[in-house]
N, C-alpha and C positions, 0 to 999 in steps of 0.2 A: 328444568325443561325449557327448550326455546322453541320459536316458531317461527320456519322460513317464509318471508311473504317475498311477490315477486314485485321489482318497482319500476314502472315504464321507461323512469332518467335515469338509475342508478342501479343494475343489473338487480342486485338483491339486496334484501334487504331484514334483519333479522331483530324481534322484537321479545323481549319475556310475556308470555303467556298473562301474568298477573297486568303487562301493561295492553294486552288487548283485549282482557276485559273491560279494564279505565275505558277502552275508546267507544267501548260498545254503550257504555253506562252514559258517556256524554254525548252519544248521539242519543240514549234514549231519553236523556234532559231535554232535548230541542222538540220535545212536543210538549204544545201544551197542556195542563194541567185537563183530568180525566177523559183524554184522550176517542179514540170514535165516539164512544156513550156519550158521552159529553157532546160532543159535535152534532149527532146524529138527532139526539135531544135540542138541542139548537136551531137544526132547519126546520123538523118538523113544528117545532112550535112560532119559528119566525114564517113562514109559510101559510100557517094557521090564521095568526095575527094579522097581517098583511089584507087576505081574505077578508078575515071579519072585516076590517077598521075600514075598508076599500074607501065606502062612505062618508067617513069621517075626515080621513085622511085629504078629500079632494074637498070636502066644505071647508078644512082649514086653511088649505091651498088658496079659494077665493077669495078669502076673508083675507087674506095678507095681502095678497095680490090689489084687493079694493082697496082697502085702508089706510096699507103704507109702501102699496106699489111694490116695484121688484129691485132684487130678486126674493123669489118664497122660499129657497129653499140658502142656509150656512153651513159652509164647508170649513173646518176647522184644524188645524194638523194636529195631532194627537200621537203621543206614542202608545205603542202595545204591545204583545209578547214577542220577548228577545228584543227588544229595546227596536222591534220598527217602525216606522213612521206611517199613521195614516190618515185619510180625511176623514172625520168625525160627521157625521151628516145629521142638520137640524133645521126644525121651521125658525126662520128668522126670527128672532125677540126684537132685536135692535135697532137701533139708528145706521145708517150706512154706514157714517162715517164713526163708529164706535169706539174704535183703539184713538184716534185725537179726541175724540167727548170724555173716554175715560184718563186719559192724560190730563188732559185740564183740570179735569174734576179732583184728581190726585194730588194735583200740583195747591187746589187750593183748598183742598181740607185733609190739614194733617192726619184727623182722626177718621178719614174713610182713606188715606193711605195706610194706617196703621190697621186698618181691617181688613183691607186690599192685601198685607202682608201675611200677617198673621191666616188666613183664609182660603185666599184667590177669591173671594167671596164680597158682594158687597149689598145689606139689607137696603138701603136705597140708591139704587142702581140706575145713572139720570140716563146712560142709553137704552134701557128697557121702553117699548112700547105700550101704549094704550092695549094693542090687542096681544103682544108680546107678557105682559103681566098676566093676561089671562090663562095663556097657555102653560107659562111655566109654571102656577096657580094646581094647575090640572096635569102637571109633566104632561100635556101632548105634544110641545115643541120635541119632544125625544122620539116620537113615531115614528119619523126616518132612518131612526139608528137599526133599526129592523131589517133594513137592506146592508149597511154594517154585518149586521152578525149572517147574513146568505150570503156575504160576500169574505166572508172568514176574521174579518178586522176584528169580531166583536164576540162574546156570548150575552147570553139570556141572561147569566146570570155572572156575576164576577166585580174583581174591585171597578171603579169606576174611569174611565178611562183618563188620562193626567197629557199636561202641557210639559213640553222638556224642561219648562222652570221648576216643576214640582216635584223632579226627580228627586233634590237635595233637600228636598222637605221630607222625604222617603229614608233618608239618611243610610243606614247598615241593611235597616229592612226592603230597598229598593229590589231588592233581586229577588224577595218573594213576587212583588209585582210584576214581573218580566215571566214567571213561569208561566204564567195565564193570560186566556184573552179578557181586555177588558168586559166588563158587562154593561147589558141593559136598566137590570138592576145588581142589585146587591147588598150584602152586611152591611155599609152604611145608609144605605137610604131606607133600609130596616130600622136602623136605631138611632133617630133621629136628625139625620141628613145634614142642611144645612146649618143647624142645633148644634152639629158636634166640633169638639176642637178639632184642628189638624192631625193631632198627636193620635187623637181618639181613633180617629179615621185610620191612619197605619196600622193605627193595633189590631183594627177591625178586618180590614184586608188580609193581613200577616195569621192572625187567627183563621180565618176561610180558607187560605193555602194550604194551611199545614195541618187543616182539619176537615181537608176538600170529602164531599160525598153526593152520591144522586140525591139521598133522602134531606142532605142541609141545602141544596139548591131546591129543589122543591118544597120545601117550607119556608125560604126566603121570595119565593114567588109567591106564594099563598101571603105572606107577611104584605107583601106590595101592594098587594090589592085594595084592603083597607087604608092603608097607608094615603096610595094615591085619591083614591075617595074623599079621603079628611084633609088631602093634599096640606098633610102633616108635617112642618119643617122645611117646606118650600118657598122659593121665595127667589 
């Protein structure tokens, strides 16, 4: 059985039926993973959020702003589902000048470039601030990521959002990561965060993809809460 479609350049144009299922299948790839529920569950709880923290949000705004001047607010390029690019939104931890602080520092200690690799991660980290340690202590530097996820870049809940270097740390399993939007939290910051290998991390991601549900998002939220409390694996 065939099926005539009509084509604006090229009068007609005639396809097999099994291959306009294929096409229907790979547009419905291009959403991401749990779809409006998922979405839907996202504003109203980043909306929520927003609300409550209003408070919090603007004492930690002055505190940066006092301490280590401006700007308060790091914009990051991050990629996210279907591999696009977006700003990552965070309270400033850093030194302005960060990326030459952490160059230098690379350059002259092989064994926090060898963690720098192995990671992206680094446990003493000499651009971190005095009030910048406190916050990532507490994840409140991530409180702006909350406009992220009303702004579509992000979910509430999902793998963690990655720099295009990390792609190739992602290796085969990279394309689990692209079906979903990054999250606020997620599987790794459940099971011990900064704690876990690289490898760990993929697996944990790759696992949440392919075992996506309302009811394991909402218990890795519930998971976060203590989590963040004990600001467990943070660092």
């Amino acid at each position: 059985m065939r099926l005539r479609l009509r084509s604006h350049e090229a009068g007609q144009l005639i396809l097999p039926v099994t291959r306009r299922w294929s096409l229907r299948r790979d547009r419905g790839q291009t959403r991401p993973l749990g779809g409006a529920a998922k979405r839907g569950i996202d504003i109203l709880i980043a909306l929520s959020a927003l609300i409550m923290f209003s408070p919090l949000f603007l004492l930690v705004a002055i505190t940066i702003a006092v301490c280590d001047g401006r700007p308060v607010f790091y914009r990051h390029s991050r990629v996210g589902h279907r591999r696009q690019p977006f700003h990552c939104l965070k309270f400033r931890t850093m030194v302005a000048n960060g990326d030459e602080v952490l160059r230098r520092h690379l350059e002259a200690c092989p064994d926090a470039q060898r963690e720098w690799i192995a990671t992206r991660k680094l446990k003493d980290d000499p651009r971190i601030t005095v009030v910048g340690a406190v916050l990532r202590k507490l994840s409140l530097d991530e409180l702006p990521q909350l406009v992220n996820v009303l702004r579509g870049d992000m979910s509430i809940v999902g793998p963690r959002p990655i720099v295009v270097d990390e792609i190739t740390m992602y290796g085969a399993d990279a394309h689990f990561y692209f079906q979903v939007r990054p999250g606020l939290t997620g599987p790794w910051q459940v099971s011990g965060r900064n704690d876990a290998a690289y490898d760990g991390r993929v697996a944990l991601d790759r696992a949440y993809v392919e075992n996506w549900s309302i009811r394991r998002d909402v218990m890795i939220i519930l998971k976060t809460i203590p989590v963040v409390l004990t600001a467990r694996g943070s660092y």
